[in-house]
TORDORO-663061 format. One line per field, with one value per residue: x, y, z of N, C-alpha, C in turn; residue in three letters. Coordinates in nm, 4 decimals, padded with zeros to 6 digits, m for minus. Atoms other than C-alpha are relative to their C-alpha. Layout:
<atoms>
n.xx	[X;...] .
n.yy	[Y;...] .
n.zz	[Z;...] .
ca.xx	[X;...] .
ca.yy	[Y;...] .
ca.zz	[Z;...] .
c.xx	[X;...] .
c.yy	[Y;...] .
c.zz	[Z;...] .
rest	[ALA;...] .
</atoms>
This chain:
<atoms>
n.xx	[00.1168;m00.0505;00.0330;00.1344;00.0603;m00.0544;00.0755;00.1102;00.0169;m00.0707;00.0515;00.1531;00.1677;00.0314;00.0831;m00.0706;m00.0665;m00.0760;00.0889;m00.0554;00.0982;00.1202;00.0098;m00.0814;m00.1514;m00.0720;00.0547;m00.1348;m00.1766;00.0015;00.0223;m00.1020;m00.1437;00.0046;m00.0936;m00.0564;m00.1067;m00.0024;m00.0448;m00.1561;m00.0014;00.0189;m00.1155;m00.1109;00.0501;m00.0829;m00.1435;m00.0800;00.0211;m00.0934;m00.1419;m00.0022;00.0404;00.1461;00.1041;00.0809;00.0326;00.1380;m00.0526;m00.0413;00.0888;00.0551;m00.0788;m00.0116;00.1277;00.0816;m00.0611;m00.0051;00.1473;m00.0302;m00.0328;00.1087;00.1197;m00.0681;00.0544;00.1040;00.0654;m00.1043;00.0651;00.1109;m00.0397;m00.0838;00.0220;00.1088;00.0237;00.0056;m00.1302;m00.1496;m00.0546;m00.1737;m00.0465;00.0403;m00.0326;00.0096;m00.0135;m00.0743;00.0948;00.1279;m00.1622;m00.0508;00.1480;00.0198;m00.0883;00.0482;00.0723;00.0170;m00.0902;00.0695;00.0680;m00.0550;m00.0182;00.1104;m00.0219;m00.1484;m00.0817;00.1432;00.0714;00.0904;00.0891;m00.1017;m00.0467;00.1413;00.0174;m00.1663;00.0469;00.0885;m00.1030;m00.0973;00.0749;00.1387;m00.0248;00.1187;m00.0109;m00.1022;00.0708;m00.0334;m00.0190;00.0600;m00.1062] .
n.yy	[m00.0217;00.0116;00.1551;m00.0298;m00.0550;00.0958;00.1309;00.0100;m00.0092;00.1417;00.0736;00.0032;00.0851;00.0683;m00.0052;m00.0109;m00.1699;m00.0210;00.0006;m00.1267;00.0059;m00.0418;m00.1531;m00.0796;00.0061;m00.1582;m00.1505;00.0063;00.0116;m00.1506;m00.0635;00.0030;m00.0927;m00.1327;m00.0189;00.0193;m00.1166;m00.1410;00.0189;m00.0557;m00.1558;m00.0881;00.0583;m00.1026;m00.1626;m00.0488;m00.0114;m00.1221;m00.1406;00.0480;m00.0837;m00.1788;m00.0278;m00.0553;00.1224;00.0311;00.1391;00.0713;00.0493;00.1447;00.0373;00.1023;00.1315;00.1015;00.0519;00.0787;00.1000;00.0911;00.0168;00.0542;00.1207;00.1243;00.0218;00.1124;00.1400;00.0442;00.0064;00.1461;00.1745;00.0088;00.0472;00.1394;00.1297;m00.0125;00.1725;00.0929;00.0329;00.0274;00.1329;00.0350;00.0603;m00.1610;m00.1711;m00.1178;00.0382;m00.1067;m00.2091;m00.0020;m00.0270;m00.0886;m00.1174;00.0479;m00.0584;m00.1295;m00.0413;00.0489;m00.1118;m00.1254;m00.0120;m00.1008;m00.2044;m00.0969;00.0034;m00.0569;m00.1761;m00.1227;00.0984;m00.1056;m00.1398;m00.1389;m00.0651;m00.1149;m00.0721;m00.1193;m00.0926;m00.1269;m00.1413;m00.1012;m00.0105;m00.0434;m00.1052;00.0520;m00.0081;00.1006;00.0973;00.0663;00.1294;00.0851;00.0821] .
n.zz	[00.0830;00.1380;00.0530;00.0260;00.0942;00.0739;m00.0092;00.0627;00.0901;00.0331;m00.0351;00.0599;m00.0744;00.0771;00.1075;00.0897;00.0100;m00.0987;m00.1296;00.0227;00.0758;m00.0812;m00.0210;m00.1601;00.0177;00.0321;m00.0946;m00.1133;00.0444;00.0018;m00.1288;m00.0495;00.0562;m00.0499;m00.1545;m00.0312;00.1362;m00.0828;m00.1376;00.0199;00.0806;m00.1384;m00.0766;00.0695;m00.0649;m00.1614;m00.0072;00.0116;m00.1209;m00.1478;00.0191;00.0152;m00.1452;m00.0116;m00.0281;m00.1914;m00.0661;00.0496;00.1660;m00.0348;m00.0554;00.1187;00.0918;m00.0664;m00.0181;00.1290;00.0708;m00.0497;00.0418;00.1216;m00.0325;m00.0366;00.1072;00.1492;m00.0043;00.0750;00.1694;00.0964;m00.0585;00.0313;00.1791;00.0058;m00.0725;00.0928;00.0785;m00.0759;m00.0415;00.0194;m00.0671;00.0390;00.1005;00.1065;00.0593;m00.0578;m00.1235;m00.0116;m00.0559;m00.1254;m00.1164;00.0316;m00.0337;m00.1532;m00.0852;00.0094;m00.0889;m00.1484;m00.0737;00.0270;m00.1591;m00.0938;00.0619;m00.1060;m00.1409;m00.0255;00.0100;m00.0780;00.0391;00.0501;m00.0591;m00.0661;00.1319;00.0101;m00.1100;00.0557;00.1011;m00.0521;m00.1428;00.0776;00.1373;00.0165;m00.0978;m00.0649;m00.1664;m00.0096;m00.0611;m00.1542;m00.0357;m00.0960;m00.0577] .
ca.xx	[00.2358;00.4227;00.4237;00.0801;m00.0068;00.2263;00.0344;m00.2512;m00.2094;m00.0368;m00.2900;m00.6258;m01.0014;m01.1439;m01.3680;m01.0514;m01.0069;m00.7220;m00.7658;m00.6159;m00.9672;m01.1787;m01.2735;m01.2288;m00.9217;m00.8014;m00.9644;m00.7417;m00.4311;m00.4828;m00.5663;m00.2631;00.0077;m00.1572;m00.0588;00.2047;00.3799;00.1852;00.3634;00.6954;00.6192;00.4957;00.8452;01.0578;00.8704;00.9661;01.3216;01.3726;01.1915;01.4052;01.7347;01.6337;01.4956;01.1343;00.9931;00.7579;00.6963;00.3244;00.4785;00.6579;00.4140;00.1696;00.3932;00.4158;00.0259;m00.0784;00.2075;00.1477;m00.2381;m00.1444;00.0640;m00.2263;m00.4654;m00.2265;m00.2081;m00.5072;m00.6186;m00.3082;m00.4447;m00.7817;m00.6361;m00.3905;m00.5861;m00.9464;m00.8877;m00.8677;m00.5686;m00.2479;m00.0611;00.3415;00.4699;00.1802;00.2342;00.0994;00.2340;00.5625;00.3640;00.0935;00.4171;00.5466;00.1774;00.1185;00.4251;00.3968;00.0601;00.1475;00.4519;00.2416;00.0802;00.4067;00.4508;00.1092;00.3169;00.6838;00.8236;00.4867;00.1762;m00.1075;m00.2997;m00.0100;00.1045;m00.2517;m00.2169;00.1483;m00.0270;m00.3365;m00.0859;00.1763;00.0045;m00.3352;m00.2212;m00.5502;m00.5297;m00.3170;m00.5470;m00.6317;m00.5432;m00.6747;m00.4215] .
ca.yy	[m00.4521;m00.5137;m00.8866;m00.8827;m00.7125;m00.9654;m01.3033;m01.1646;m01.1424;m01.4540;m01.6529;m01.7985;m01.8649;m02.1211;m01.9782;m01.9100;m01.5204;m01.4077;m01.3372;m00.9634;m00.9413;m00.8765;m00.4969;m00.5183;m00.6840;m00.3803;m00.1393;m00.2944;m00.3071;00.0381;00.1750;m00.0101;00.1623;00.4461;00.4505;00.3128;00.5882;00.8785;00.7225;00.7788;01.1236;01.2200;01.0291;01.2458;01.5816;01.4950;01.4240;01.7530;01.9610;01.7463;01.9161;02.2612;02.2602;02.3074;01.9847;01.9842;01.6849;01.7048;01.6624;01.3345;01.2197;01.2227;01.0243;00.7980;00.7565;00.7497;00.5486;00.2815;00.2807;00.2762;m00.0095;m00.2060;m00.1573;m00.2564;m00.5586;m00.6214;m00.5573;m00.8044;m01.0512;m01.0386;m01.0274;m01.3260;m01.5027;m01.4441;m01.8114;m02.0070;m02.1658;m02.1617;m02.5029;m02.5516;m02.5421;m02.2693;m02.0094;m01.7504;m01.9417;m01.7677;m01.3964;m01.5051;m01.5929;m01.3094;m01.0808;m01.2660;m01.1942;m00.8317;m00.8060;m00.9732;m00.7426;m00.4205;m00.4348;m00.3108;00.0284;00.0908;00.0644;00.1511;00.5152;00.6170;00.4216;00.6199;00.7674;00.9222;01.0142;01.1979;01.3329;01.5492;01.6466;01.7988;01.9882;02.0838;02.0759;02.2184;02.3967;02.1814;02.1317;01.8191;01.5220;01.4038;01.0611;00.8245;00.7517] .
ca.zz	[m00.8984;m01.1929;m01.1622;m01.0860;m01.3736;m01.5841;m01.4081;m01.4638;m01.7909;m01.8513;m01.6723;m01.7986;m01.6474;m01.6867;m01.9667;m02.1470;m02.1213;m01.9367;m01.5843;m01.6776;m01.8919;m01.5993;m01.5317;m01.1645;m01.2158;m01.4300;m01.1874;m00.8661;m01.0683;m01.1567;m00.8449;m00.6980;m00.9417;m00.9071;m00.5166;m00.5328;m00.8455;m00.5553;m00.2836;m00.4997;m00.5891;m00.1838;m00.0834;m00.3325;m00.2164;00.1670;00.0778;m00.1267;00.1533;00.4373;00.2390;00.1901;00.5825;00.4959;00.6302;00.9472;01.1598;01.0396;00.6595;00.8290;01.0096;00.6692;00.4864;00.7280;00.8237;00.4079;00.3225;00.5535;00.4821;00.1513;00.1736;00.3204;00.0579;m00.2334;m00.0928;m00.0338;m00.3674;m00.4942;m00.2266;m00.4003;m00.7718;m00.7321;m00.4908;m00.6979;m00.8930;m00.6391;m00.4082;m00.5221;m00.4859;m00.5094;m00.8354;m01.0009;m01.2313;m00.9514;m00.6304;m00.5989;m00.6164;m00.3852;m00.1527;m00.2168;m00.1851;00.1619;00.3339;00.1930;00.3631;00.6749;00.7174;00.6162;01.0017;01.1291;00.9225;01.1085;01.4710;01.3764;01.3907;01.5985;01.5892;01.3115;01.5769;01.7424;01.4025;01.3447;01.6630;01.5369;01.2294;01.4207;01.6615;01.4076;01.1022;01.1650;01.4839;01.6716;02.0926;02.1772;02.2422;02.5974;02.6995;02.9332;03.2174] .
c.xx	[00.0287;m00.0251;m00.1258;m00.0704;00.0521;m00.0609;m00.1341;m00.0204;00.0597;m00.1151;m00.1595;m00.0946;m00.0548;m00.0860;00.0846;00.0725;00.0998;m00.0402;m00.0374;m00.1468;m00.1344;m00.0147;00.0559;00.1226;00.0837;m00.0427;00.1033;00.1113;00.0263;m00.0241;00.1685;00.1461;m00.0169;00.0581;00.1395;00.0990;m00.0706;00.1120;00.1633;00.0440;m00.0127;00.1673;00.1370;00.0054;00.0950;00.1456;00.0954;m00.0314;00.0814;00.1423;00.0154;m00.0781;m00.1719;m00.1251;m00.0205;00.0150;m00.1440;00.0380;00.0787;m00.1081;m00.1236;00.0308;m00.0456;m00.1682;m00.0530;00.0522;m00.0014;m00.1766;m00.0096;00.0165;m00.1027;m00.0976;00.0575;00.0120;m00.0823;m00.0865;00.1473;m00.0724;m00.1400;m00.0110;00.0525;m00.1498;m00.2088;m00.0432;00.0118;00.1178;00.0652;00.0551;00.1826;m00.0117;m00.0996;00.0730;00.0366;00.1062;00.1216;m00.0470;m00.0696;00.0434;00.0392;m00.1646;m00.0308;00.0926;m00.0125;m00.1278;m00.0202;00.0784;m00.0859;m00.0338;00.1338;00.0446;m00.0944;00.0617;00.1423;00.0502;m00.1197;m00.1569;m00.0745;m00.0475;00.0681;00.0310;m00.0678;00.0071;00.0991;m00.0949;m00.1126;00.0567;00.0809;m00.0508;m00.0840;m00.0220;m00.1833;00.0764;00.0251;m00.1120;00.0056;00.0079;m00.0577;00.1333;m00.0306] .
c.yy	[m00.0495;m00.1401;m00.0829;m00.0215;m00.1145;m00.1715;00.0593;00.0034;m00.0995;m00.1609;m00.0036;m00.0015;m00.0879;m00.0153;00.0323;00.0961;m00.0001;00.0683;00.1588;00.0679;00.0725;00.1683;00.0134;m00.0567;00.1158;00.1221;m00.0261;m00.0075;00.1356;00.0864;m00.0467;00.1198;00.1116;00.0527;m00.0121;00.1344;00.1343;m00.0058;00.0079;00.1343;00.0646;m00.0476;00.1012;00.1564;m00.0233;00.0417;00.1400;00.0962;m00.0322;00.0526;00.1280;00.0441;00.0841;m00.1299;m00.0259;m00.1466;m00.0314;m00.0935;m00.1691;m00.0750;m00.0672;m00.0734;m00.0907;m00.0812;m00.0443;m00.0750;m00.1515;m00.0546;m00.0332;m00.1145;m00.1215;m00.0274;m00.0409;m00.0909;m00.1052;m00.0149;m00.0596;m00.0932;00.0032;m00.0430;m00.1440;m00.0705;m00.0208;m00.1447;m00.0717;m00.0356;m00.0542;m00.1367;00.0523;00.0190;00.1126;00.1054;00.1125;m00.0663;00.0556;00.1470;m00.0322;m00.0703;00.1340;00.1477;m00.0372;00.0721;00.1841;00.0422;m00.0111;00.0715;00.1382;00.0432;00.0660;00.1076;00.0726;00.0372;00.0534;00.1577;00.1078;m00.1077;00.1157;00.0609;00.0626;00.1029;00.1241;00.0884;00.1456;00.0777;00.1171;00.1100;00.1005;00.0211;00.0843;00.0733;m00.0569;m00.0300;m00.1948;m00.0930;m00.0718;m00.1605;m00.0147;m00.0389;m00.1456] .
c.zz	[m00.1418;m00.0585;00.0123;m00.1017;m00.1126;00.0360;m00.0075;m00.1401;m00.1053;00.0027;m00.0518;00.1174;m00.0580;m00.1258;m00.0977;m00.0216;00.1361;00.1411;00.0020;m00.0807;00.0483;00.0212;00.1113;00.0263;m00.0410;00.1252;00.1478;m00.0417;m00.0242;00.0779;00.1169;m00.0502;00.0157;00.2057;00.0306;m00.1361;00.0969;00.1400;m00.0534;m00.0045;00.1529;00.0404;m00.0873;00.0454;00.1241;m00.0093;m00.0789;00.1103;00.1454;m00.0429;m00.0059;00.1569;m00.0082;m00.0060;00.1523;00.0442;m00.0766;m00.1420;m00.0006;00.0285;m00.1531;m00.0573;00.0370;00.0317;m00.1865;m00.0486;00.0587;m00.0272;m00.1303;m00.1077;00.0110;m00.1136;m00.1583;00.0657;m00.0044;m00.1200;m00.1131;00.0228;m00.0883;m00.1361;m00.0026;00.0941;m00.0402;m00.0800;00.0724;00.1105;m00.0723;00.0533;m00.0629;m00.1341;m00.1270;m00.0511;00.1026;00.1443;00.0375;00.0689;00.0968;00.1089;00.0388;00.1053;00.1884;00.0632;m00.0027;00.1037;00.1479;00.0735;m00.0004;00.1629;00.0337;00.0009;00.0947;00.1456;m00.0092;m00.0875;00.0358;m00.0398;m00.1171;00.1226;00.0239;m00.1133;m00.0633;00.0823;m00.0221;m00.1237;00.0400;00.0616;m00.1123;m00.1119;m00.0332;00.1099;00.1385;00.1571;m00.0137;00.0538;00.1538;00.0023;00.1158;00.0573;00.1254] .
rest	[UNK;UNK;UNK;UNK;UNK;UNK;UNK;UNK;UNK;UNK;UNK;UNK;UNK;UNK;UNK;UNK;UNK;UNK;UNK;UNK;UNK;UNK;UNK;UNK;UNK;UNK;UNK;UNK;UNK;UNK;UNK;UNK;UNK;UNK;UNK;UNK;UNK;UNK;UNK;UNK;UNK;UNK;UNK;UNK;UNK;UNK;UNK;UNK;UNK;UNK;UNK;UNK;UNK;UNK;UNK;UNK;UNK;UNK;UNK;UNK;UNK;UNK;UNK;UNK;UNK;UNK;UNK;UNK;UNK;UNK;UNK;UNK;UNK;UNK;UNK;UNK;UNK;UNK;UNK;UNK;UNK;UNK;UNK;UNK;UNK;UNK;UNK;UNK;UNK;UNK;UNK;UNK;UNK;UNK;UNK;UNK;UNK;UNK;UNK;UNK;UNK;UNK;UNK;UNK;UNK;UNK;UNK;UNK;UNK;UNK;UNK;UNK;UNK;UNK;UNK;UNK;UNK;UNK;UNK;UNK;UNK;UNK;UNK;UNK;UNK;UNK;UNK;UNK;UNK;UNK;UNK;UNK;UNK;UNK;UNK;UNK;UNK;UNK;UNK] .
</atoms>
């Protein structure tokens, strides 16, 4: 987010103002850090309640489903910032980051599937969490 926030604010439009200038530019850059500084603060909680033995599966499990959802939507709202002026060629200012932002979003898909897919993940929190009747499956 950081470097983001630093090409956008580096980089012009073509009317002259920086790209960083725009509102909904500020509004997805600020919505990113904000996730991403909750998603440090939920990841610090688990790990003191995983040492003092007062961390459920549901309490895993959320992590894991908002931090991977999370994930997806800062990206997309990079991919949208960086990639907002147009395509990137070799050798740009942004083309590096919007390297960089891609791969990020292309890996993001497999947080959704590894260490439980989300639904299953939902599925632990309704049971252990919220004490709800174990979902039926289709066999």
């Amino acid at each position: 987010v950081r470097d983001a926030v630093d090409w956008a604010s580096e980089n012009l439009l073509p009317d002259g103002r920086r790209v960083i200038d725009q509102e909904w530019v500020q509004m997805k850059l600020a919505e990113c850090r904000s996730l991403v500084r909750y998603l440090d603060l939920l990841n610090w909680e688990v790990a003191y309640a995983n040492t003092t033995g007062k961390m459920g599966p549901a309490d895993a499990s959320a992590i894991k489903v908002h931090g991977s959802e999370s994930m997806h939507r800062i990206y997309t709202q990079l991919t949208e910032v960086i990639g907002a002026t147009g395509h990137l060629i070799e050798g740009d200012s942004g083309s590096d980051l919007a390297s960089q932002i891609e791969n990020g979003y292309r890996s993001v898909w497999v947080l959704t599937f590894g260490g439980g897919t989300n639904e299953i993940q939902r599925d632990i929190i309704g049971m252990a969490g919220l004490g709800l009747p174990r979902e039926k499956r289709r066999r």
